[in-house]
MOPAC internal coordinates of N, CA, C and O (Angstrom, degrees):
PM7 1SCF
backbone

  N    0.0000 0     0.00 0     0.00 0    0    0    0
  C    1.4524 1     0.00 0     0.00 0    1    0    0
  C    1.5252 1   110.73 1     0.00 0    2    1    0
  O    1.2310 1   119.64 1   128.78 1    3    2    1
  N    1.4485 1   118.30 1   -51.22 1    3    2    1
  C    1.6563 1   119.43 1   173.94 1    5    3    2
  C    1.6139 1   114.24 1   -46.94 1    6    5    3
  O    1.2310 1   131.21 1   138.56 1    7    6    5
  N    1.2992 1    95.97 1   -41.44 1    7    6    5
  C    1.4442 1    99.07 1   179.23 1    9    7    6
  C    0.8719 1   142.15 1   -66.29 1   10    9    7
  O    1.2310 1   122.62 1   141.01 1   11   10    9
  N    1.7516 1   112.59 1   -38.99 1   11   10    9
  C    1.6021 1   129.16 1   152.41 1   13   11   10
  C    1.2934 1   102.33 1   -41.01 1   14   13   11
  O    1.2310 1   121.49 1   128.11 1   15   14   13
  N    1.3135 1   114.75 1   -51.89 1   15   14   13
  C    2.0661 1   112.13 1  -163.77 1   17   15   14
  C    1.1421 1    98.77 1   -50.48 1   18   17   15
  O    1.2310 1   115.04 1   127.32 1   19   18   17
  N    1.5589 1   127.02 1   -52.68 1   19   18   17
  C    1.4170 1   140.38 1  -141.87 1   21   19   18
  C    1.4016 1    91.31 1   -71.27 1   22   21   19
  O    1.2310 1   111.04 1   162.02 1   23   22   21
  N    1.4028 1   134.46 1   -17.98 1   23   22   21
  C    1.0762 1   117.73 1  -134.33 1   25   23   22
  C    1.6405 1    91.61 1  -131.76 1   26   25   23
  O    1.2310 1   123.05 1   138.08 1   27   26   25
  N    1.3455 1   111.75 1   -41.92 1   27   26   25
  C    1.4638 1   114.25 1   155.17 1   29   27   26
  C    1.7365 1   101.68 1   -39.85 1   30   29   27
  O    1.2310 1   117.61 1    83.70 1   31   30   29
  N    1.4881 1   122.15 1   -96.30 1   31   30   29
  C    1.1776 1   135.76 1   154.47 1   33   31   30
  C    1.4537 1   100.73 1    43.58 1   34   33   31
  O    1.2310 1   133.38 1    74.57 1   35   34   33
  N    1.8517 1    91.74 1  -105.43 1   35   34   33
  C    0.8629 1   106.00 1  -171.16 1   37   35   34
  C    1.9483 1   140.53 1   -50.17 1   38   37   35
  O    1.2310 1   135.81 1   145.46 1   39   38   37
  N    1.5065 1    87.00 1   -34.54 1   39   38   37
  C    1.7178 1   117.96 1   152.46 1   41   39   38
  C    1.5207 1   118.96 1   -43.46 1   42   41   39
  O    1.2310 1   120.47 1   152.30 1   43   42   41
  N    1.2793 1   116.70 1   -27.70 1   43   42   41
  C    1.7599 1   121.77 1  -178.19 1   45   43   42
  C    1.5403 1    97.79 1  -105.05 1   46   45   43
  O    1.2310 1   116.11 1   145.14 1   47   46   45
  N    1.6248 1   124.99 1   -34.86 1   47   46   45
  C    1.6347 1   107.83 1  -179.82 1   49   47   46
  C    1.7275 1   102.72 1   -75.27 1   50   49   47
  O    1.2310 1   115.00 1   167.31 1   51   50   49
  N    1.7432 1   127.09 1   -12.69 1   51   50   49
  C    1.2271 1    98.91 1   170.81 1   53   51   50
  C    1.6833 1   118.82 1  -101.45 1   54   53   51
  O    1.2310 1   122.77 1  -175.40 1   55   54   53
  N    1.7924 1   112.29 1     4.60 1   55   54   53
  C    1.1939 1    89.65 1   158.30 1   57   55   54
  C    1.5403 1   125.99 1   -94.22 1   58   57   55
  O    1.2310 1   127.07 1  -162.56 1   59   58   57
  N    1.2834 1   104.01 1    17.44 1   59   58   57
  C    1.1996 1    94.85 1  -174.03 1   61   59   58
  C    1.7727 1   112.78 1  -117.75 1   62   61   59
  O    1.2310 1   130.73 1   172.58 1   63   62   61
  N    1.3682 1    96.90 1    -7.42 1   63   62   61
  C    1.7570 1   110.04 1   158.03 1   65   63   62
  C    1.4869 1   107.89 1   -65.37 1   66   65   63
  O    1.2310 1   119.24 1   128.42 1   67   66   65
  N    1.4727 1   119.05 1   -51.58 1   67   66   65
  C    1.3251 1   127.12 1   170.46 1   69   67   66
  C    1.0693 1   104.08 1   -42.45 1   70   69   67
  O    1.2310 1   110.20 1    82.75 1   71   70   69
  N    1.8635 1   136.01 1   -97.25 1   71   70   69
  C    1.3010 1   144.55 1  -171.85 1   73   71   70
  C    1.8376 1   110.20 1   -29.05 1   74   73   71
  O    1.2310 1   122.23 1   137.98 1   75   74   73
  N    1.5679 1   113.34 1   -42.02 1   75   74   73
  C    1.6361 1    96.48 1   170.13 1   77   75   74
  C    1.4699 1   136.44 1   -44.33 1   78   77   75
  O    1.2310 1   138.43 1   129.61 1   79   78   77
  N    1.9055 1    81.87 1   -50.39 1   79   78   77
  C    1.6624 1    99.16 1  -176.24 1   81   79   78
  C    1.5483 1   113.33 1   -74.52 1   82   81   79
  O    1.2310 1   125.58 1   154.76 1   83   82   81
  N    1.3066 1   106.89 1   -25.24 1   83   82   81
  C    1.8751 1    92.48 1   173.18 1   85   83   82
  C    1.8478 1   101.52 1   -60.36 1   86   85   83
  O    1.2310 1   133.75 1   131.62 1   87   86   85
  N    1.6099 1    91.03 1   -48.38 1   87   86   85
  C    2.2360 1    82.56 1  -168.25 1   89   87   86
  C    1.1582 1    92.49 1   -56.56 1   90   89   87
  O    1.2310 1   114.79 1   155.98 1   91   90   89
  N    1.0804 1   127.48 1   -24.02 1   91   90   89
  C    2.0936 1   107.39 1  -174.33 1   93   91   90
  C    1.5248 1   134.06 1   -53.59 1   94   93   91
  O    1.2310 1   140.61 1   128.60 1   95   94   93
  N    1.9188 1    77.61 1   -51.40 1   95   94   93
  C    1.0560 1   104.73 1   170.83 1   97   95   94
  C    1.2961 1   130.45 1   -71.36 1   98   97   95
  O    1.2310 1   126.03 1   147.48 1   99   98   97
  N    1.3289 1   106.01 1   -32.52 1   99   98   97
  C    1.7943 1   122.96 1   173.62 1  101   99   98
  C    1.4772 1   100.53 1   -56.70 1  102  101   99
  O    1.2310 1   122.02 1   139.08 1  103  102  101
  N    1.5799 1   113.74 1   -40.92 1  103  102  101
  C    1.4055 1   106.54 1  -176.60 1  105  103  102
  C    1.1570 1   136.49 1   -65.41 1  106  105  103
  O    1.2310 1   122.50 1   157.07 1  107  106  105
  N    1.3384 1   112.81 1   -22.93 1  107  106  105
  C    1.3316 1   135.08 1  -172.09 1  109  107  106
  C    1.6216 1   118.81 1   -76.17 1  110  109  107
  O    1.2310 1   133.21 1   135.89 1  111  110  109
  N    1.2266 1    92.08 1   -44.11 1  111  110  109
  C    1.7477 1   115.46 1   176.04 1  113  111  110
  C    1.1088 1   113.60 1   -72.39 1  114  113  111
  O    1.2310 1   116.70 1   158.47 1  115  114  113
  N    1.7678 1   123.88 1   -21.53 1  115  114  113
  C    1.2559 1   141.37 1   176.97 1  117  115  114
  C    1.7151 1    98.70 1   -69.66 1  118  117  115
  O    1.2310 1   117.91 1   119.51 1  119  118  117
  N    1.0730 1   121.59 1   -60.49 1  119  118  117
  C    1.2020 1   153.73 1   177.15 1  121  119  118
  C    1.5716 1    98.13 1   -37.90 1  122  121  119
  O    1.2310 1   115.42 1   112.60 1  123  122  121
  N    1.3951 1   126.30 1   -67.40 1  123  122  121
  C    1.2744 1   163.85 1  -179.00 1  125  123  122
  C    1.8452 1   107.84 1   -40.99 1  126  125  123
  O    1.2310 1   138.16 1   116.65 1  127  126  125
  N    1.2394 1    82.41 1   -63.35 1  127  126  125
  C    1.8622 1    96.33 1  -177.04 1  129  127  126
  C    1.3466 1   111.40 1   -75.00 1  130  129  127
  O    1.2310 1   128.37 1   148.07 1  131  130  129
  N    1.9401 1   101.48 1   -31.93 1  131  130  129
  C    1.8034 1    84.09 1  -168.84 1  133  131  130
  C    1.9229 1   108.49 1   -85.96 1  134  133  131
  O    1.2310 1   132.37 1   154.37 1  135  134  133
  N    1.1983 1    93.72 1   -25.63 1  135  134  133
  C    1.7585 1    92.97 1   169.53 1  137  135  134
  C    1.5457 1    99.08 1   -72.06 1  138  137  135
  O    1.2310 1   101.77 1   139.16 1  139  138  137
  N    1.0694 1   150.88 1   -40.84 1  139  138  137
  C    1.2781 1   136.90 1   163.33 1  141  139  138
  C    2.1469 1   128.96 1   -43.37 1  142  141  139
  O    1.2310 1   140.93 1   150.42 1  143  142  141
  N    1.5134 1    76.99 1   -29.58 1  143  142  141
  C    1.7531 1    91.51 1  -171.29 1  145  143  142
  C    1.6666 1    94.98 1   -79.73 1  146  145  143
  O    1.2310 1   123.77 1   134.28 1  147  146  145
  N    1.3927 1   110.37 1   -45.72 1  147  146  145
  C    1.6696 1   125.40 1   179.06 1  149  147  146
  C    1.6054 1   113.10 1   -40.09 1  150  149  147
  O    1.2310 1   131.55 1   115.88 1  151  150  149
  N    1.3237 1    95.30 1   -64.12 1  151  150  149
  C    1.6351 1   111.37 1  -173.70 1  153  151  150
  C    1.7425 1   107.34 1   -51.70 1  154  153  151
  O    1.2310 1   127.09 1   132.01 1  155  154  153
  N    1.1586 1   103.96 1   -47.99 1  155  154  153
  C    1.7581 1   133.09 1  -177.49 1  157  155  154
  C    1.8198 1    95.59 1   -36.83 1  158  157  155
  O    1.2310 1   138.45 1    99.90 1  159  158  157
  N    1.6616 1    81.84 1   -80.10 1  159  158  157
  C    1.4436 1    83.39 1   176.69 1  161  159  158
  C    1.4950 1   146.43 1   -17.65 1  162  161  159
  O    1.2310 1   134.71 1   120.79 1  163  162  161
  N    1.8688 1    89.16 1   -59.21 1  163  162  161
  C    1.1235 1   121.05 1  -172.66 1  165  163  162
  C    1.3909 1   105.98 1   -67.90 1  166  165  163
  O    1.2310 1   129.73 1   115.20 1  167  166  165
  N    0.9207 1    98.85 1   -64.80 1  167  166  165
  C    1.7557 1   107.61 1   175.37 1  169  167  166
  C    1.7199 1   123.10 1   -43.54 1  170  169  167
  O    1.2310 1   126.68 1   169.62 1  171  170  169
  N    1.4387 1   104.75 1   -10.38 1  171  170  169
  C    1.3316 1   111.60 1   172.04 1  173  171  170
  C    1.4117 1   106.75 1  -107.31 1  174  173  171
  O    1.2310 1   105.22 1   154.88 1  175  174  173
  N    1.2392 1   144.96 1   -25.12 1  175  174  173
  C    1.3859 1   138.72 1   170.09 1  177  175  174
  C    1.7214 1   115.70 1   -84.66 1  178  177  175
  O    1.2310 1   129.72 1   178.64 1  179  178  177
  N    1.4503 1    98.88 1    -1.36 1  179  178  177
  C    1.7751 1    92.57 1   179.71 1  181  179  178
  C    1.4813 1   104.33 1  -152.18 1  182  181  179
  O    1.2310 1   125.84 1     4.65 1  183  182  181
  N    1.3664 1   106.38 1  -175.35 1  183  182  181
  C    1.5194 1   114.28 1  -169.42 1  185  183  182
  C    1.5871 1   113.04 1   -87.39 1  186  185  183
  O    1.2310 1   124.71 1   166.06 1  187  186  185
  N    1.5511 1   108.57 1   -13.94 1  187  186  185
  C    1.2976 1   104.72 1  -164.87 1  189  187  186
  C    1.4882 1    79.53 1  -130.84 1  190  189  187
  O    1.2310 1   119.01 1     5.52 1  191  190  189
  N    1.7731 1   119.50 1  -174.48 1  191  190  189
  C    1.5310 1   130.65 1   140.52 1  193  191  190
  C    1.7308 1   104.95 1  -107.45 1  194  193  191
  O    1.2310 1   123.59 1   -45.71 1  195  194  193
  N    1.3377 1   110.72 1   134.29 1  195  194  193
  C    1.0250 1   128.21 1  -150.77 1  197  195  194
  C    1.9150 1   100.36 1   -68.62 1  198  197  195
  O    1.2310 1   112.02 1   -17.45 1  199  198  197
  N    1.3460 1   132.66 1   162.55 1  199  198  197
  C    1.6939 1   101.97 1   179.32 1  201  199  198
  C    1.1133 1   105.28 1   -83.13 1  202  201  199
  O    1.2310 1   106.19 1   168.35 1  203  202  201
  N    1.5018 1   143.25 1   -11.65 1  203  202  201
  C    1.5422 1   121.81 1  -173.22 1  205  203  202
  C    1.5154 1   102.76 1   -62.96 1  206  205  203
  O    1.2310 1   117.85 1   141.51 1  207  206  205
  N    1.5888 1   121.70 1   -38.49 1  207  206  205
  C    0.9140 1   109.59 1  -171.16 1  209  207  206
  C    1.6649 1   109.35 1   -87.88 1  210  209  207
  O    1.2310 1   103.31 1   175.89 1  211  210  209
  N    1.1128 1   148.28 1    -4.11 1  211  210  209
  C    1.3715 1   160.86 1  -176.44 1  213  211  210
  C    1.6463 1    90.57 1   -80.52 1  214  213  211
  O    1.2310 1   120.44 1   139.20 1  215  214  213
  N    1.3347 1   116.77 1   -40.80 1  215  214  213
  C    1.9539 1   117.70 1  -166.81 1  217  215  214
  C    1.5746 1    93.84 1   -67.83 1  218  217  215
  O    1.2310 1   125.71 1   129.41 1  219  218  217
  N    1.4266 1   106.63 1   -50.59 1  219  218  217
  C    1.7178 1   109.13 1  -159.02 1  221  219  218
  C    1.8048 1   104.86 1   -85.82 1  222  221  219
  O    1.2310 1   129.31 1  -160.13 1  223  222  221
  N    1.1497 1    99.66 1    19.87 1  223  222  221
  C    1.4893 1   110.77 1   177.96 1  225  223  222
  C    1.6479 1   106.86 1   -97.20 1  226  225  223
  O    1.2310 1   133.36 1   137.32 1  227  226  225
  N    1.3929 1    91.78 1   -42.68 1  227  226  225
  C    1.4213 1   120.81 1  -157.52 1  229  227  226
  C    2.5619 1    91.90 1   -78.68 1  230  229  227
  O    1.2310 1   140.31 1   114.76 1  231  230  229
  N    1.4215 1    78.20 1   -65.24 1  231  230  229
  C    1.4686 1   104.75 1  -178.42 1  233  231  230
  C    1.8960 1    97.60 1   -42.76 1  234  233  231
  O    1.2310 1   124.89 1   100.41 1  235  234  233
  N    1.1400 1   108.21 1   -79.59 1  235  234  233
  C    1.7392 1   114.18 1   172.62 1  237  235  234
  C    1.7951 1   116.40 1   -33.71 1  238  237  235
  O    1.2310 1   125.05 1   138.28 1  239  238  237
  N    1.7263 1   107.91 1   -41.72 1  239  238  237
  C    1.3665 1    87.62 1   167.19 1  241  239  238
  C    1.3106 1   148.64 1   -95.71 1  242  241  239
  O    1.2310 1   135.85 1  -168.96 1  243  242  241
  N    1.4429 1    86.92 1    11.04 1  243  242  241
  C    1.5699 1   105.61 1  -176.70 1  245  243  242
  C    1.4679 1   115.45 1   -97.32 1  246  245  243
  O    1.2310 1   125.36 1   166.62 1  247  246  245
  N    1.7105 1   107.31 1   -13.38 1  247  246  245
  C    1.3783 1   114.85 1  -178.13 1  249  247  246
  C    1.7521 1    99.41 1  -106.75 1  250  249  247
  O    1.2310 1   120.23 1  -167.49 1  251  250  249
  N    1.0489 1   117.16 1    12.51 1  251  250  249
  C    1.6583 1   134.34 1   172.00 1  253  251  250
  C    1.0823 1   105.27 1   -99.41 1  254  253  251
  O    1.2310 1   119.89 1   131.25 1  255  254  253
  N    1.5117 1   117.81 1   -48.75 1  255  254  253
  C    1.4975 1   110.76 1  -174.90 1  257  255  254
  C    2.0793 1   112.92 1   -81.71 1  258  257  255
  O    1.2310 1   128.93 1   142.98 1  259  258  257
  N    1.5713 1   100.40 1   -37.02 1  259  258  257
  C    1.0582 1   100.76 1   168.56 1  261  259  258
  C    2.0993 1   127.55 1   -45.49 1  262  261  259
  O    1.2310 1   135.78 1   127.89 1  263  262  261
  N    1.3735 1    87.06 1   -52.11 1  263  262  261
  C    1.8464 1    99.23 1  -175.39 1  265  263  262
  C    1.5437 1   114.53 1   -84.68 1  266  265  263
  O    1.2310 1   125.53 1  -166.04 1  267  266  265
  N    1.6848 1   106.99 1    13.96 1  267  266  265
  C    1.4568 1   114.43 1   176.23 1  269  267  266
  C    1.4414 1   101.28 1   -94.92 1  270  269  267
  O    1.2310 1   118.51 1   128.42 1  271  270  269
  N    1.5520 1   120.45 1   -51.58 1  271  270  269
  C    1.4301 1   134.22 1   140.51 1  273  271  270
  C    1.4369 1   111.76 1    -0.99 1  274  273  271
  O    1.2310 1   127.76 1    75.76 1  275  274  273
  N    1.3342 1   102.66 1  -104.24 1  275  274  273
  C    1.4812 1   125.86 1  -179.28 1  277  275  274
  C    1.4081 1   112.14 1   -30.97 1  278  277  275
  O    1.2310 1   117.78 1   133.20 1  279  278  277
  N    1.5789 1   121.83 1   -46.80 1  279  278  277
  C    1.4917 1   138.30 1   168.59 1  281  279  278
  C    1.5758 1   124.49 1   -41.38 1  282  281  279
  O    1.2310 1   133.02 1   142.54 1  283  282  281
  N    2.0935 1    92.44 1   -37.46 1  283  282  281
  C    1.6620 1    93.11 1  -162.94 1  285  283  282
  C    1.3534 1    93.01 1   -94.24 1  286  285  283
  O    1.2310 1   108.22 1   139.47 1  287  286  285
  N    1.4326 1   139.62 1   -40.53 1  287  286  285
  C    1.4070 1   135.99 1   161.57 1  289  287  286
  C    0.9955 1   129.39 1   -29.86 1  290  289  287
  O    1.2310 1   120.10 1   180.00 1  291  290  289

C-alpha cells in the first residue's frame, strides 16, 4: 500500500513539473510572438524598427531560447 502511494506520489510531482514547464515555456513564446508581432508592425509603418523594439526582439529571444533549455533539462 505505501508503495502504491509512493508511486502515485511521485507520478503527480512529475506531472506537475511537466505542466509548469509547458506554462513557462508557453510564456516565453508568448513573450516571443508579441515582440515579434510589435516589430512587424513597426516595420510596416516606417523605414526602420525603432531599437526599443529591436532590444525586446533581441531580449524575448534570448529568454525563449534560454527557458527552452531550462525546459528540456
Amino acid at each position: 500500500m505505501l508503495a502504491e502511494a509512493r508511486r502515485q506520489w511521485v507520478a503527480e510531482q512529475k506531472t506537475q513539473a511537466t505542466a509548469a514547464a509547458a506554462a513557462t515555456l508557453r510564456a516565453a513564446l508568448a513573450l516571443f510572438y508579441s515582440a515579434i508581432d510589435d516589430a512587424w508592425h513597426a516595420a510596416g509603418t516606417s523605414d526602420a524598427v525603432p531599437l526599443d523594439l529591436r532590444t525586446g526582439l533581441r531580449l524575448a529571444a534570448t529568454r525563449t531560447a534560454r527557458t527552452s533549455v531550462e525546459v528540456e533539462t
